[in-house]
Structure formats: structure tokens, C-alpha cells
C-alpha positions in Angstrom: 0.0 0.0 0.0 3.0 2.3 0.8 4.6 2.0 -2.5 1.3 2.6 -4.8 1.2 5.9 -2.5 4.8 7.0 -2.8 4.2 5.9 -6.4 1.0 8.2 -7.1 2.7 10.9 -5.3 5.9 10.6 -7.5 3.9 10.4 -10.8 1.5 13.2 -10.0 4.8 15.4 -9.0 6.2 14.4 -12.5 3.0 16.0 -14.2 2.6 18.7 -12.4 6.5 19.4 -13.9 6.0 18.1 -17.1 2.5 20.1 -17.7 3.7 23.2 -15.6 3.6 25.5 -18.3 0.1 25.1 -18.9 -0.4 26.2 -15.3 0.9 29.3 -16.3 -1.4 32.3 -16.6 0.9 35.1 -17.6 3.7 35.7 -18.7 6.7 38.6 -19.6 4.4 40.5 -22.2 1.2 40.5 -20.0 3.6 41.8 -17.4 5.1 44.5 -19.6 1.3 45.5 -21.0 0.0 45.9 -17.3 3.3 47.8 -16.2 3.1 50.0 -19.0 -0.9 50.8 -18.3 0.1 52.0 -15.1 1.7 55.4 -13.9 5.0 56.3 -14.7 7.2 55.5 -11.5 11.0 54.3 -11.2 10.0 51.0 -10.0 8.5 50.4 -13.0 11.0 51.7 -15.3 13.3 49.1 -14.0 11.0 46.6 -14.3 10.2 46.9 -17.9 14.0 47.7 -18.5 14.1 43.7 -17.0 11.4 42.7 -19.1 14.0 43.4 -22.2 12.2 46.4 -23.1 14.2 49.2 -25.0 12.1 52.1 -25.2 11.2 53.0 -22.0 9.3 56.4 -21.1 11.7 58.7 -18.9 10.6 62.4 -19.3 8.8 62.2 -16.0 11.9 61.6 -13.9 13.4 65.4 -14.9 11.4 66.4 -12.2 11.4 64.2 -9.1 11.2 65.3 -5.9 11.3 63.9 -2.4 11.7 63.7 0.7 13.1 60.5 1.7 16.6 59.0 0.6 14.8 56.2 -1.0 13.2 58.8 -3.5 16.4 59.9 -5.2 18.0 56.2 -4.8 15.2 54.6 -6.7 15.4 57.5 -9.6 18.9 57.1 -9.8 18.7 53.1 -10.2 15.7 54.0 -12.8 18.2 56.2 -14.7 21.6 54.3 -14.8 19.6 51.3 -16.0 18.2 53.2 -19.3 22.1 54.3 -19.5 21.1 58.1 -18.4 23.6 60.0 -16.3 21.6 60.6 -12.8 24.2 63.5 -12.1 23.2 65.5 -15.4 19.6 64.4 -16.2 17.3 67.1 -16.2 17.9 70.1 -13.6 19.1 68.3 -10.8 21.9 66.2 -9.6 20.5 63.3 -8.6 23.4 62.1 -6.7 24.6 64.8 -4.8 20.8 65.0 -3.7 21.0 61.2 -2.6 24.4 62.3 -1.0 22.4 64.9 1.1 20.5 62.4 3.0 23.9 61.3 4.6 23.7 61.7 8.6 25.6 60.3 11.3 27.6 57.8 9.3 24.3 56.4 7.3 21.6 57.8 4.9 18.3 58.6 5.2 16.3 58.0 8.5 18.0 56.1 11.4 15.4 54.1 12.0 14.9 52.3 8.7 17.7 49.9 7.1 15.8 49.7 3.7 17.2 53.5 2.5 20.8 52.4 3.5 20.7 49.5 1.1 19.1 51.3 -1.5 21.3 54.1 -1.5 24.4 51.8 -1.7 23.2 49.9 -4.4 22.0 53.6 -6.5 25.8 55.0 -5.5 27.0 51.6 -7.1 25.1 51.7 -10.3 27.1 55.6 -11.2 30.5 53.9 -9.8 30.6 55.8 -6.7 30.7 52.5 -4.2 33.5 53.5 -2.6 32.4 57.2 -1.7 32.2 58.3 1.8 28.5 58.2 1.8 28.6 54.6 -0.1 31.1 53.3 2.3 29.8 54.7 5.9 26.2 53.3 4.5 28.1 49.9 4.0 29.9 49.9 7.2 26.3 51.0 9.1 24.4 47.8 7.5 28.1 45.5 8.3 27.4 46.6 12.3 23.7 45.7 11.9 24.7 42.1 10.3 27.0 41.4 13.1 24.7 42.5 16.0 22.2 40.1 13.9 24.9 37.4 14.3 25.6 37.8 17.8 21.9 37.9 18.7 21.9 41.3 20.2 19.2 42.0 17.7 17.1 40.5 15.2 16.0 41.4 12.0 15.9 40.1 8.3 17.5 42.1 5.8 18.4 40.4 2.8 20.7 43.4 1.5 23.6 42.9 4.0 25.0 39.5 2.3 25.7 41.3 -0.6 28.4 42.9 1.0 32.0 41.9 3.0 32.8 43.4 6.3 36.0 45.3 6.5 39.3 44.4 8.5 40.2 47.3 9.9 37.3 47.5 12.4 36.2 43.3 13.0 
């Protein structure tokens, strides 16, 4: 009886691979028609710019504004992967305004980890990783891992991995 089980189970895992496609409901172009119904944001720039698309709307990002570190680190990310230059697009430099949000050796607000990573990852993507600003951020979300790791605190953040911790300060 245990082997007609194991072997129904094993058969119907083997269809549900084999006819897995089918199960499918959408697909890349769906997901390009739906992102491209909806409002222009830099989220969705970069994920049509995924999707393999080429021309890809970016008028609306001469004029961002925000108030949150996150705001210029997503419109930079949105404009180095369409190959513009965030630091001459439009009126305003989008780095140096990301670079504004740096406080007390990280960006943005001290309570959130999100804006660090994203603002490391924007800095990255115009070749300024190792920038003060890139590099305090770094150092900010290393202390964080390691505090993780030695169970004074406990959070997930899948950001940190991406980066190595420095010698001069483990």
C-alpha cells in the first residue's frame, strides 16, 4: 500500500512538472502591458527595462522630488539602468541629492535599514561604491549584520549578504 502511494505521489509530482507550463497564466508581455498601463514610476522603469524592453518612457523623472533618501535612490537606479547620467539628467543632480541624505555615518532615517541599502546599491550603479557616503552606508548595515549574528538584535535584511565586512574594524 506504501509503494502505490509513494508511487501516485511521484507520478502526479512528475505531471505537475511536465505540464507546468500550462499552469501558467501570464507571462513577460502580460507583465510589460499591465506595467506599461500603469503610472510612470521608477520602480516600474526598472522593471520593464528587466522585461528586455528598450524604449522605456523617462521624461517624467526630470522632475522628481522627495523627501526621503529612498526617493532619489530609486530615480537614480531607474536612470543608470536606461544608461542616463543621474548626475546630469534634467535640472538636478541626482546624486549629490541622494548624498544629502547622509547623517551620522548612514543615509536617510535612522530608524529604517531599507534607505541604506538602497542608496548603496544607486551609489554603485554611477561607480561611486566606494564614496564616503557609499562606504559609511556599508559599514552602518556590516554593524547591523554582526549585531544580527551575535543575537543582540534580530531582524531580516536580505541586503547585507551582498556585501564583505571590513578588517580594519572586525
Amino acid at each position: 500500500m506504501r509503494t502505490k502511494i509513494k508511487n501516485f505521489w511521484v507520478s502526479l509530482l512528475m505531471l505537475a512538472f511536465i505540464f507546468q507550463p500550462a499552469f501558467v497564466s501570464a507571462g513577460v508581455p502580460e507583465a510589460v502591458t499591465y506595467l506599461k498601463s500603469q503610472v510612470d514610476d521608477p520602480w516600474i522603469t526598472l522593471a520593464l527595462k528587466a522585461a528586455g524592453e528598450t524604449s522605456i518612457p523617462v521624461g517624467y523623472l526630470h522632475s522628481v522630488s522627495g523627501n526621503l533618501a529612498t526617493d532619489y535612490a530609486k530615480t537614480i537606479l531607474a536612470l543608470a539602468a536606461v544608461g542616463e547620467n543621474p548626475k546630469t539628467f534634467g535640472t538636478i543632480d541626482y546624486v549629490a541629492k541622494l548624498k544629502t541624505y547622509f547623517s551620522d555615518n548612514q543615509m536617510g532615517d535612522k530608524n529604517l535599514l531599507n534607505d541604506d541599502a538602497w542608496s548603496i546599491l544607486a551609489l554603485a550603479s554611477v561607480g561611486e561604491v566606494n564614496s564616503p557616503e557609499a562606504s559609511a552606508a556599508k559599514n552602518f548595515l556590516l554593524l547591523i549584520k554582526m549585531l544580527m549574528a551575535a543575537g543582540a538584535i534580530r531582524l531580516v535584511l536580505a541586503a547585507i549578504p551582498m556585501t564583505r565586512p571590513r578588517r580594519s574594524w572586525l
